[in-house]
C-alpha angles and dihedrals in degrees: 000000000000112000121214089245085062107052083039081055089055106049089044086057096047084051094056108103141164111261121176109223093262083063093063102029083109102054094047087051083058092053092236099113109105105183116216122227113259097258102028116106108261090204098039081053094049097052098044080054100045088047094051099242098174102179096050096041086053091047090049094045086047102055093042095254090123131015150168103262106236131205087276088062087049103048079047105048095045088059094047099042096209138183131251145201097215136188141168123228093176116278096013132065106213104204127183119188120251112238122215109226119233119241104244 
């Protein structure tokens, strides 16, 4: 049987897409972009958020595995023009970094 953390799972994964920094300037403006750490499961990040799962969301927050992106982000990422995964978990826009792969 299907939990409701699972289809949950899945709608926040079909809602994962691929957004460049001028698309969430905005957001960011708004203070509502918490950036994930490089390693650390978007979606997995996303659902323990949307279901309110304090103690993990401060663990993470407190280890560095998730944060609020701060102007420093912001001036970075501008210059860079990188890439995101980005989701929303209402009211916040959960962005990783997409990493360019090195050629072998």
């Amino acid at each position: 049987m299907t939990s409701p953390s699972d289809i949950l799972r899945a709608k926040l994964n079909l809602e994962t897409a691929q957004l460049a920094w001028s698309e969430l300037e905005r957001h960011f403006a708004r203070g509502s972009v918490i950036k994930v750490a490089p390693g650390t499961d978007l979606v997995d990040t996303a659902l323990h958020v949307a279901e309110n799962n304090a103690a993990t969301v401060q663990e993470w927050l407190a280890n560095g595995r998730i944060a609020r992106a701060e102007l420093s982000d912001a001036e970075d990422w501008h210059a860079r023009q990188p890439m995101f995964w980005a989701v929303v978990v209402a009211p916040w826009v959960l962005v990783q970094e997409v990493l360019k792969e090195l050629d072998s």
